[in-house]
N, C-alpha and C positions, 0 to 999 in steps of 0.2 A: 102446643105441639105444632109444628110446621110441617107442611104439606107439600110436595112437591108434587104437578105434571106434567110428566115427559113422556113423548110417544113409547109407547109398549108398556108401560106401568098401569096397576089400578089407579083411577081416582085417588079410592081411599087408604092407598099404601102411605105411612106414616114412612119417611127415612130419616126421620131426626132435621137439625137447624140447618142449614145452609150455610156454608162456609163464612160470610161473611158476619154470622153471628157470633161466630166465636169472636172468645175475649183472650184477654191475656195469661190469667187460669187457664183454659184448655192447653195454651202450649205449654205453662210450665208442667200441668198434672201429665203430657204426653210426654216430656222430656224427663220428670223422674219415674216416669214408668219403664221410662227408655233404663235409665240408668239400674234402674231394680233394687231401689235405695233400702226401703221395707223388708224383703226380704233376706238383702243382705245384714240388715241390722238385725231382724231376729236370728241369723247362722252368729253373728257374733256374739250376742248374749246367751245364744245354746253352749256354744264352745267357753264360756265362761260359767254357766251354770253345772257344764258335764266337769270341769275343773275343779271348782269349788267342790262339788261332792264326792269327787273321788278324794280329795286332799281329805276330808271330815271322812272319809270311808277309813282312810289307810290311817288315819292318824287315831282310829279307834282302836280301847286294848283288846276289848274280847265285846265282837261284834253280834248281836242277837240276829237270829233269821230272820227277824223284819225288819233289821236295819239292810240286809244285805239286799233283802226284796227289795227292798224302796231303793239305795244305789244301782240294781241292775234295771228297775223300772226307767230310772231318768236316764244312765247311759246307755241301755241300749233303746231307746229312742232316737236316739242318734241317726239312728240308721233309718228312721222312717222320716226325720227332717231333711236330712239327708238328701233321702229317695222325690223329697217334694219338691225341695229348692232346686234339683237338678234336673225335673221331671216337666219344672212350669215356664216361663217363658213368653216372650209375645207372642200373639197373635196374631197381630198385624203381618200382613203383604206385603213385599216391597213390589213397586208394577214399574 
């Protein structure tokens, strides 16, 4: 761990490497966090997964009520992936 001291800081405050530590990693992992690659790719396999099981929902003759649980289990999930995709975000400052 690297140590930085700068007037008005403790000694022993830890603020991570110093800029010129970084490598070529740090900018790519900052620029696809920039992009939100991750969580755009699980919203597209939800909305293909929330697909798939209504198509097997509706394509059943005569559906048991623990087939129907289990459809409304995975589609209305939706709405709490939903709620997190749109909910999360950077954190980073712009100064």
């Amino acid at each position: 761990m690297w140590k930085r001291k700068t007037p008005g800081d403790r000694p022993d405050q830890i603020l991570g490497p110093p800029p010129e530590a970084y490598s070529w990693y740090n900018n790519v992992s900052g620029f696809l966090d920039n992009l939100r690659i991750v969580p755009r790719l699980l919203m597209l396999f939800y909305m293909y997964l929330v697909w798939r099981v209504s198509d097997w929902f509706i394509m059943l003759p005569d559906p048991t009520a623990n087939q129907a649980a289990f459809a409304t289990g995975i589609i209305s999930a939706g709405a709490l992936w939903f709620g997190i995709y749109v909910g999360t975000g950077s954190n980073r400052t712009k100064n």
